[in-house]
C-alpha positions as CSV (number, residue, x, y, z in Angstrom):
1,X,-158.8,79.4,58.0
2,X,-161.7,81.4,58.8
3,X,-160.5,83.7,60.9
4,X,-160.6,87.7,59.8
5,X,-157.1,88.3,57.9
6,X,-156.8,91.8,58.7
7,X,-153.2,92.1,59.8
8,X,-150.8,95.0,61.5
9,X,-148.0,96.2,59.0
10,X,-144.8,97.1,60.5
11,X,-142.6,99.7,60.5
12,X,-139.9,100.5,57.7
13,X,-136.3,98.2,57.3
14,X,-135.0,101.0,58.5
15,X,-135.3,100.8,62.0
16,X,-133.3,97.1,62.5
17,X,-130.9,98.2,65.2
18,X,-127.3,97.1,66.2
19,X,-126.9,94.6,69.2
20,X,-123.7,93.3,70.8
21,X,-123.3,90.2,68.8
22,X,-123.6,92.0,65.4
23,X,-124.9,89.7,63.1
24,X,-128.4,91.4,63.1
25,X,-127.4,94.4,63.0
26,X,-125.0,93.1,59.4
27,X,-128.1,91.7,57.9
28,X,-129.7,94.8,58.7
29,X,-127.1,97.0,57.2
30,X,-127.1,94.3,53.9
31,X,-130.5,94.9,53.3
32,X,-130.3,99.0,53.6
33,X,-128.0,98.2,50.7
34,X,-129.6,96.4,48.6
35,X,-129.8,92.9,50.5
36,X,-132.9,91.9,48.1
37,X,-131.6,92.8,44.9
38,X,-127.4,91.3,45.6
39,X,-127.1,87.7,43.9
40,X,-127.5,84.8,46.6
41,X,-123.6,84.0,46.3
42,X,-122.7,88.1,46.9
43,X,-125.0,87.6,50.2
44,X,-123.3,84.2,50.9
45,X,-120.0,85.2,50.7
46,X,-120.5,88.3,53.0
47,X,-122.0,86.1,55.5
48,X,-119.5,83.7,54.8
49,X,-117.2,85.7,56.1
50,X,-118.9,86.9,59.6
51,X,-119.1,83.1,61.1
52,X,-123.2,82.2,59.5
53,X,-121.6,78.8,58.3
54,X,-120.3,77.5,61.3
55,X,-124.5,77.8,62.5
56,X,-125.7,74.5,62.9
57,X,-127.8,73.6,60.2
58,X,-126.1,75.1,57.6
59,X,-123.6,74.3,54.7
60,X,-120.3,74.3,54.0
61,X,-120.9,76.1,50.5
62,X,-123.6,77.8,49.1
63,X,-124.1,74.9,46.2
64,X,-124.8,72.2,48.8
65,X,-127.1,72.0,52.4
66,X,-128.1,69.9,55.1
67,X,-130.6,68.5,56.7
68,X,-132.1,68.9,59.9
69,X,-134.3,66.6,61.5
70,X,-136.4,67.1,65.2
71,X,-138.7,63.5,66.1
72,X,-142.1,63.5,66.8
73,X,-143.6,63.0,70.0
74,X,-146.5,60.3,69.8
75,X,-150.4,62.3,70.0
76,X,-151.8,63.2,73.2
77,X,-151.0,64.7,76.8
78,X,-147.4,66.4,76.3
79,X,-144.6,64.6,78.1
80,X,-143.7,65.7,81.1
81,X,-140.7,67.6,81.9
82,X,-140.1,71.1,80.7
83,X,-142.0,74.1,81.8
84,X,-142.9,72.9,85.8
85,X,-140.9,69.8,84.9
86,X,-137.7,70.9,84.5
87,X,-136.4,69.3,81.0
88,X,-136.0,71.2,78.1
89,X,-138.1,71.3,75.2
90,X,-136.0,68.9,73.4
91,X,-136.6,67.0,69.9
92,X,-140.5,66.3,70.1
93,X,-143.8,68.2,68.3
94,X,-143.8,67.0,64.7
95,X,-141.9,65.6,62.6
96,X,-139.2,68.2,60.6
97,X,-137.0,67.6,57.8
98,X,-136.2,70.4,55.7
99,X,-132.3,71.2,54.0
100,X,-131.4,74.3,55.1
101,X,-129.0,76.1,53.1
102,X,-126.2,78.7,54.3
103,X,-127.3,81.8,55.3
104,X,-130.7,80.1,56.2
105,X,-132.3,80.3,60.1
106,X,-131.4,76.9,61.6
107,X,-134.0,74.0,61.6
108,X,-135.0,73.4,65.4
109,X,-137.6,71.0,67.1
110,X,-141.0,72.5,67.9
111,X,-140.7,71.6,71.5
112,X,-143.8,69.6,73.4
113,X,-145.7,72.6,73.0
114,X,-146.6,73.4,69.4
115,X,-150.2,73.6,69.3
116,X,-149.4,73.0,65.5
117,X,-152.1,69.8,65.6
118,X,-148.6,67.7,65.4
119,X,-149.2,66.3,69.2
120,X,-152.7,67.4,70.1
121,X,-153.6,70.4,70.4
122,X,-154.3,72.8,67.3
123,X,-154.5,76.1,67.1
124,X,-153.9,76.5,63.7
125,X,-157.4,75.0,63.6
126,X,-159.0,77.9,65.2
127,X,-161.2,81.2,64.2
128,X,-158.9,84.2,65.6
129,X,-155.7,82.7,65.6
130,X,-155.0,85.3,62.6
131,X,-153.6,88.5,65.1
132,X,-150.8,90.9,66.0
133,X,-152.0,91.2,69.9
134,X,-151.4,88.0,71.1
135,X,-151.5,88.8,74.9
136,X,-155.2,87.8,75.5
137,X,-157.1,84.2,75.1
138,X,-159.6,84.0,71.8
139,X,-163.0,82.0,71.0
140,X,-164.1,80.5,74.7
141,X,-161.1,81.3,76.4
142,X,-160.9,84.7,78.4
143,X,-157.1,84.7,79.7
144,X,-155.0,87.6,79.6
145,X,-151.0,87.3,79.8
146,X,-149.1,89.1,82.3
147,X,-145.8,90.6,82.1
148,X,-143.2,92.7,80.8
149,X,-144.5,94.4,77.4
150,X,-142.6,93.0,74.5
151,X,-143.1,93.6,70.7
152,X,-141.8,90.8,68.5
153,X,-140.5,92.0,64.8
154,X,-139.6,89.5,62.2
155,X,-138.4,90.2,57.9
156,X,-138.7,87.5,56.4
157,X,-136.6,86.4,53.3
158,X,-136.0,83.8,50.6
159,X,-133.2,83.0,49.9
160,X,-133.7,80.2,47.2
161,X,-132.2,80.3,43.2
162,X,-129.6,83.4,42.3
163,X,-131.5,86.4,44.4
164,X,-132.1,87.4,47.7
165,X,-135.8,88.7,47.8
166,X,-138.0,90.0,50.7
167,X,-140.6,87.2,51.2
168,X,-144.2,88.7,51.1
169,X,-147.6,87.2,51.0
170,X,-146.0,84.5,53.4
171,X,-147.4,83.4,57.4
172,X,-145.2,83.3,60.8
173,X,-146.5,81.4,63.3
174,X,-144.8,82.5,66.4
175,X,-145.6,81.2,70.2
176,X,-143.9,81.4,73.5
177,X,-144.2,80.8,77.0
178,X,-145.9,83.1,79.8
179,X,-144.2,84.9,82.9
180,X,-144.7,81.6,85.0
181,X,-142.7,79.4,82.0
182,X,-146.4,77.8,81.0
183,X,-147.5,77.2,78.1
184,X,-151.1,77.7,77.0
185,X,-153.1,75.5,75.9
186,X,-150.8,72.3,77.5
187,X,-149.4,73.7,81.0
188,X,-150.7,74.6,84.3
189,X,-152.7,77.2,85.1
190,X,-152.5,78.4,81.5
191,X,-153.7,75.1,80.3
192,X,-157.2,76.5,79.3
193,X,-155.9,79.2,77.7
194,X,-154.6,79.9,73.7
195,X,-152.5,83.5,74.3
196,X,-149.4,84.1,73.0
197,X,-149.8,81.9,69.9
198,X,-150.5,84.1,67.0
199,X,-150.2,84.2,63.0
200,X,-149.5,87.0,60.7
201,X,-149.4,87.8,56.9
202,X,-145.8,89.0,56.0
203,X,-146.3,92.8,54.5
204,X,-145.1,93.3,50.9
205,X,-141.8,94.4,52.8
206,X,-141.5,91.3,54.2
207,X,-142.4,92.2,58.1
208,X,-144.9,90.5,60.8
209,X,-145.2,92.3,63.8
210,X,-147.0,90.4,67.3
211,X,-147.6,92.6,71.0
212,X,-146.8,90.0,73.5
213,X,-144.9,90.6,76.7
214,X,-141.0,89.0,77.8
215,X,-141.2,85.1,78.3
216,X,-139.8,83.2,81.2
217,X,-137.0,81.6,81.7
218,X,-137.7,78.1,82.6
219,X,-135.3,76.0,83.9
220,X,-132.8,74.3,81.2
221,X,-133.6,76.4,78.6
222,X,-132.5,80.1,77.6
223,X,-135.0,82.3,76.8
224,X,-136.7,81.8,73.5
225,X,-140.0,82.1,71.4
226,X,-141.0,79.4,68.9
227,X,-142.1,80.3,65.4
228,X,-143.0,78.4,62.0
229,X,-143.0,79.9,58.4
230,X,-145.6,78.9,56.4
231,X,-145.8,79.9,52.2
232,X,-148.9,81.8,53.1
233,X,-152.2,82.2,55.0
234,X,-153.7,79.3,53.9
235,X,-150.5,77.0,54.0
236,X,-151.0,77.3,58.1
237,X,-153.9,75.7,58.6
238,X,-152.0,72.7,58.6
239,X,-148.5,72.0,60.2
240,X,-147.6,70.1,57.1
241,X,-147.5,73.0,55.1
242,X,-144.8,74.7,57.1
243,X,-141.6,75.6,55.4
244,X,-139.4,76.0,58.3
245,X,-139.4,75.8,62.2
246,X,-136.8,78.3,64.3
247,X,-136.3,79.5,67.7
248,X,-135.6,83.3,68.7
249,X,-132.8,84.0,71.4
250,X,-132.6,87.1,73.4
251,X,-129.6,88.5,74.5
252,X,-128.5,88.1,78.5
253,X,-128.4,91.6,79.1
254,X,-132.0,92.2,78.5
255,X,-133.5,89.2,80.1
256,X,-131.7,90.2,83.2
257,X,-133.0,93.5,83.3
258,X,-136.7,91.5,82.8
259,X,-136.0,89.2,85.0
260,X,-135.5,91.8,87.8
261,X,-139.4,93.0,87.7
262,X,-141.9,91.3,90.0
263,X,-143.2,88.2,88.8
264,X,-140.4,86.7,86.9
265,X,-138.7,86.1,90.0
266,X,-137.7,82.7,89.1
267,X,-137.0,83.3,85.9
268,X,-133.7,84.8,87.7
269,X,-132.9,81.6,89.3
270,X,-133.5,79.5,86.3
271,X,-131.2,82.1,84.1
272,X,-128.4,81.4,86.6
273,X,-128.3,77.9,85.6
274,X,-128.4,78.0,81.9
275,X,-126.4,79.7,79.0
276,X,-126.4,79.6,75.3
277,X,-123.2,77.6,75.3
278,X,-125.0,74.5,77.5
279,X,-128.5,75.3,76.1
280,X,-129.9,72.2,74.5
281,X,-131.0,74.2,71.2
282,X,-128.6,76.9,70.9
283,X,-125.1,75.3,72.2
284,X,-124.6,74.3,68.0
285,X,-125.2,77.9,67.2
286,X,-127.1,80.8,67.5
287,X,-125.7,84.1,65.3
288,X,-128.7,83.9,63.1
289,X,-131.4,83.1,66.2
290,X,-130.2,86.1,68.4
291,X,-132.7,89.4,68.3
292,X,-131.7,92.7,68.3
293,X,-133.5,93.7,71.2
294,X,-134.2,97.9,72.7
295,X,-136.0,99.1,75.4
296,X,-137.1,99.4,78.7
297,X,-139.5,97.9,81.4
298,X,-141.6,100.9,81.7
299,X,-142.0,101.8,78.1
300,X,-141.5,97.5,76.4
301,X,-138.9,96.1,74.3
302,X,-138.8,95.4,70.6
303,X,-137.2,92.4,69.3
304,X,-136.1,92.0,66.0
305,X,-134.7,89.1,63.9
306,X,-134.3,88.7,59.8
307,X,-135.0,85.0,58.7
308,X,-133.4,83.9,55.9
309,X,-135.0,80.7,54.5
């Protein structure tokens, strides 16, 4: 990769807030504890006990895990459906088999819109891709993403052998869809464009921080953004490096207050006819995909998840 590696670092473990579900907010209050330092089977257990093994994807002991598999989608134009198309990002985008352990973020599909290399486009490939403001278009693209200003905050752990240790040194690859529900680089009028697709460095406490704005809603999917771990910098230059692909939820609340600004009008519709009981990707589960989100229109949101891999 020869993009510049300068990256933002962001702010202390401390400020991981509460939300409604909880979950976060336990992590959170496990790591102000001593999260990295407990053995793995301390951690399980606790998590054990809040609901994290009925997540889909995960184990049903600590000593044992599953596997999780998405199918590919064959190179070339992206299928149709999904964003303007109205099917969900379903099981296509690369190939993914990884065992995912309790405790662990879930193993989801990429979606038709990776730009991962693993149907087409690639902008892992790409001088520039290496950035925490991933509103505006890089390299020969000028585009600039409107919307609601939305900060995205992920910690990083591993969770593999005896101890639970902040993962530094390692690479999130994190992209999502724009106010209208496209998707640069494959969809509409935002298919000349590469914004909100970004990587960062994880900071020696484990953070990676991205300015982006509040995705759509498009219809048959909640709200989410996509992101990949990689073991570092150079591990994502190539989608067969990664170590683990997610999804981020955000909680109803807060994309109903979004939603209610001009330009995500339907977004609003679209909302009305999907929930993360009938959502094709979070129906199975979602405790350890949901953010801890605060903020406002005026002044932005932060959302923040831990991911345990």
């Amino acid at each position: 990769m020869t993009a510049d590696r300068t990256h933002h670092h962001p702010h202390g473990d401390d400020e991981v807030h509460e939300h409604d579900l909880g979950l976060q907010h336990d992590l959170g209050t496990l790591q102000r504890r001593g999260f990295s330092t407990m053995g793995r089977r301390g951690v399980l257990g606790v998590l054990g006990g809040l609901g994290v093994v009925a997540v889909a994807g995960c184990a049903s002991d600590d000593s044992t895990a599953s596997t999780a598999t998405s199918s590919s989608t064959p190179t070339g134009n992206p299928p149709s459906g999904g964003p303007g198309g109205g099917a969900p990002d379903g099981g296509m985008g690369g190939d993914s088999s990884v065992e995912v352990a309790d405790g662990e973020i879930p193993e989801e599909t990429a979606g038709p819109y990776p730009g991962d290399g693993s149907n087409g486009p690639d902008v892992l490939s790409e001088s520039g891709v290496v950035r925490s403001d991933i509103t505006t278009s890089f390299g020969s693209a000028s585009g600039v993403a409107e919307g609601v200003p939305l900060t995205l905050r992920f910690k990083l752990y591993d969770l593999t052998g005896d101890e639970v240790e902040v993962l530094s040194g390692a690479a999130i690859y994190a992209w999502h869809c724009d106010r209208d529900g496209s998707y640069s680089m494959y969809d509409g009028d935002a298919a000349d464009q590469n914004y909100l697709r970004g990587v960062q460095e994880t900071d020696e406490d484990g953070w990676v921080e991205f300015t982006s704005i509040f995705p759509a809603c498009y219809s048959g999917r909640w709200p989410h953004v996509h992101f990949e771990v990689y073991e570092s910098l150079d591990a994502a230059t190539s989608v067969s490096n990664k170590l683990r692909t997610s999804q981020l939820a955000f909680p109803e609340d807060v994309c109903n207050e979004v939603y209610a600004t001009e330009g995500y009008e339907s977004s609003v519709t679209n909302l009305a006819q999907v929930s993360l009981d009938s959502d094709g990707i979070f129906s199975d589960g979602y405790s350890l995909q949901m953010a801890t989100v605060k903020g406002s229109n005026s002044e932005g949101w932060t959302a923040t998840l831990n991911v345990p891999i």
